[in-house]
C-alpha positions in Angstrom: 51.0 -18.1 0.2 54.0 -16.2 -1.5 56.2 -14.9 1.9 56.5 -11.1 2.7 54.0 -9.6 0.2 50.8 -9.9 1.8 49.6 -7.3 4.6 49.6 -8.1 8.4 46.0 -9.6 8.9 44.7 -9.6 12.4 42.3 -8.9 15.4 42.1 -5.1 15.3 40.0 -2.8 17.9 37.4 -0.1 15.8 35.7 1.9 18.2 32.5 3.9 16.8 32.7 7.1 18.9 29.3 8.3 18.0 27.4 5.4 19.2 30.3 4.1 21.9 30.6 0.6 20.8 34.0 -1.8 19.8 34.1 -4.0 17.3 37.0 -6.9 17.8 37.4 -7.5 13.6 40.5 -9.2 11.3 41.6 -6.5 9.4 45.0 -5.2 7.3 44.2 -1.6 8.4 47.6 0.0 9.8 47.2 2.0 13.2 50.0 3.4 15.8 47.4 3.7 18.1 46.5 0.5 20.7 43.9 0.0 23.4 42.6 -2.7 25.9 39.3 -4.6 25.1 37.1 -6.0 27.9 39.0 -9.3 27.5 41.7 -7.9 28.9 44.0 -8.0 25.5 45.9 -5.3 23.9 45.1 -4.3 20.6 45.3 -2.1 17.6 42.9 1.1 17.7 41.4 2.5 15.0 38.4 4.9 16.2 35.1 5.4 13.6 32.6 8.3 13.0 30.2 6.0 11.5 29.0 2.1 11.7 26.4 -0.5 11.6 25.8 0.8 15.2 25.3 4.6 14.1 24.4 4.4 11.0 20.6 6.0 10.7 20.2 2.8 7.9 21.4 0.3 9.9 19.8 1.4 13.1 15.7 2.4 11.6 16.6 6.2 12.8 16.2 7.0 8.9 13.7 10.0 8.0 10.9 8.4 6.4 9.6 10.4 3.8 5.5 10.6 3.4 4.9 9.3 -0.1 2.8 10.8 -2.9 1.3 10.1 -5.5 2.6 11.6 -8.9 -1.3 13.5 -9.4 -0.8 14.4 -5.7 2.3 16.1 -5.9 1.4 17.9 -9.3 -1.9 19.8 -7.4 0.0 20.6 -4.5 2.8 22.5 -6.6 0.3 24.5 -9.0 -2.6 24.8 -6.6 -1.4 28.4 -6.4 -2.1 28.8 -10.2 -5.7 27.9 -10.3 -6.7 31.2 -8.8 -4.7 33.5 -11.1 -6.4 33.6 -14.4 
């Protein structure tokens, strides 16, 4: 590789606050911020809303919606109509 124009890649801390869990990943994300891992290493910190730990996809936590059919759907709308003639 060409020296001194590729980003810094290497072992950086994410922390998903919502769900409380690290994730010890390569990355070129750029952080001040550092903190100790359970290994007992320092290293950068970047903290997350949302991951594969949070996230209602990931996780089955996803509103399942009760599906209709297209007929279905049409009566329920104009059921009201029916009785107005």
């Amino acid at each position: 590789m060409k020296p001194g124009i590729h980003p810094n890649y290497r072992p950086v801390l994410f922390h998903d606050t919502s769900a409380n869990t690290y994730f010890l990943i390569g990355s070129t994300a750029e952080t001040d911020k550092t903190a100790t891992h359970t290994d007992g290493n320092t290293y950068p910190y970047i903290s997350l809303d949302v991951s594969s730990a949070s996230h209602p996809i990931y996780t089955g936590q996803q509103r399942q919606t009760k599906a209709e059919g297209r007929i279905a759907g049409f009566n329920k709308r104009f059921a009201g109509f029916a009785g107005k003639a």
